[in-house]
N, C-alpha and C positions, 0 to 999 in steps of 0.2 A: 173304479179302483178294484182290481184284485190283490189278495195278499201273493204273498214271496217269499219263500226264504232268503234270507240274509237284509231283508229289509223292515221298515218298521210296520209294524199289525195292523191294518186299519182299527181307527178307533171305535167305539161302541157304546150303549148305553141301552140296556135290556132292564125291564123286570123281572124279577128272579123270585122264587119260592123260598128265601133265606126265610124270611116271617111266612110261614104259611098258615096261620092265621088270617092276617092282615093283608098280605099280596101288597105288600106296599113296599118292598125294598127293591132301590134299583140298582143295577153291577154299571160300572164304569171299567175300561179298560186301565185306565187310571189307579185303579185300585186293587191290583196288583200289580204296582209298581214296587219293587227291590224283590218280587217274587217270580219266580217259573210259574207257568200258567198253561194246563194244561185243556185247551177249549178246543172240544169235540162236539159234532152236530150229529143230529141222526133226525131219520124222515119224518116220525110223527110219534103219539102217543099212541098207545092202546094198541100196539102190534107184537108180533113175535119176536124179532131178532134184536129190537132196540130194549126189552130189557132187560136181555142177558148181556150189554155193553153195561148198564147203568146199574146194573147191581153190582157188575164185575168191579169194577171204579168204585164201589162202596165197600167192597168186602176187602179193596186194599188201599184205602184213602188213606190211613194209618203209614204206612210204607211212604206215598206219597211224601205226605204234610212232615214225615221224618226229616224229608232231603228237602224243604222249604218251597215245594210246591202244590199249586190250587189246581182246583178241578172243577170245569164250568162245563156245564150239558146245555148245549141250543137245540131248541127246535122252533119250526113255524107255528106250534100250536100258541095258546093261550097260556097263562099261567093259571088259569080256571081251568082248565085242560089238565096240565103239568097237578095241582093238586089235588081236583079230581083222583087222579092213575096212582099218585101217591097213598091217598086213603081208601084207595079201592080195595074189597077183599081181594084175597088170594086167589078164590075162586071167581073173580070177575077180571080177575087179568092184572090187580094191583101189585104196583111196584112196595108197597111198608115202605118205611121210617127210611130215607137221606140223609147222609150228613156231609154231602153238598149240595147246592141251587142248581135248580133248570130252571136255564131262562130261556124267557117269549122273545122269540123276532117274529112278532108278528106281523109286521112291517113287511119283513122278508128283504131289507136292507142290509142285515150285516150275514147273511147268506150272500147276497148277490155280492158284497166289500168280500168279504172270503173266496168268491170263486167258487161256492158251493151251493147255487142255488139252480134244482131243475123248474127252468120257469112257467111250461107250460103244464107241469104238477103243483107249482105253488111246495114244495117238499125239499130240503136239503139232501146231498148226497152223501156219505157216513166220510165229514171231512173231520179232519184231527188236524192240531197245531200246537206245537210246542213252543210257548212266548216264554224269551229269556227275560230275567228281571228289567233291565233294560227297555223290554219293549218289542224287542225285534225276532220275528218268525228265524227257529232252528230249524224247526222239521216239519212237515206235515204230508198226511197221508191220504188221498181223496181215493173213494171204492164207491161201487155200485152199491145200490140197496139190501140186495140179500144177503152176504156175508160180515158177522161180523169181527171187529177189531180184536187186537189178543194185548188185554193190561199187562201182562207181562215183560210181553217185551214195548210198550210202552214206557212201561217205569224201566227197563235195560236202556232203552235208549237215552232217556230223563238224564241218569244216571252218568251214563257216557258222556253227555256234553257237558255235563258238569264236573268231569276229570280237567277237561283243558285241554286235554292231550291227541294225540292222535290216536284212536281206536280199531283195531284191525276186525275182519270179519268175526263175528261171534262173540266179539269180548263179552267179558261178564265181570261184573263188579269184583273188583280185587285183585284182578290180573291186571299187568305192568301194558303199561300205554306204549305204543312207536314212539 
């Protein structure tokens, strides 16, 4: 199964950091149901570019959660891993305080269901997907490893497909749809 836009997500079931304590909570696709769901992968922990994604997505989850949607970070590592990075100092490369989950595919199953898994690295490729309440992939964005994604215009596009409307190049929230 690959995902698609304009069709339904494949489904999931990850561990996720919500208790990072405990490592005991697990995300269902399911459970954001009647919500936009915004699930982005990146290759691993403990590296340069994935997180300056995963702070960027923190420093406007606010924004987000305004316009009724989640924000789910995958990766292949662990969620021992994933909380590790989280209470790592500063100076060892740690990511500080979330307030979203990164969840484990450790499996490397709902990479390979997404169409985002480099198999013969075991690593995702930095895929982004915007799941409508509903379920069904709007948008998604697959890039190579090194560069990465801009929250920005993420939350512009979030935005746009939640007008209804038709959106011409560049629109930006509050300007009149086609």
């Amino acid at each position: 199964m690959s995902a698609k836009v304009g069709q339904k997500a494949p489904d999931f079931t990850m561990s996720t950091t919500e208790d990072i304590e405990t490592l005991e909570h697990v995300v269902k696709l399911e459970d954001y149901e009647g919500k936009w769901l915004v699930l982005f992968f990146y290759p691993l922990d403990f590296t340069f570019v994935c997180p300056t994604e995963i702070k960027g997505f923190n420093s406007k989850l606010s924004q987000f959660k305004k316009i009724g949607a989640e924000i789910l970070g995958v990766s292949t590592d662990s969620v021992y891993s994933h909380r590790a990075w989280i209470r790592a100092s500063k100076e060892e490369g740690g990511l500080g305080d979330l307030n979203y989950p990164l969840a484990s595919d450790i499996t490397k199953q709902v990479s390979r269901d997404y169409g985002v898994l480099i198999e013969e690295k075991g690593v995702s490729l930095r895929g982004l997907f915007i799941i409508d309440p509903e379920g069904v992939i709007r948008y998604q964005i697959v890039s190579d490893l090194n560069v990465g994604r801009s929250v920005d215009e993420i939350l512009r596009v979030l935005k746009a497909f939640q007008t209804g409307g038709l959106c011409p190049i560049d629109w930006q929230p509050g300007e009149k749809t086609l």
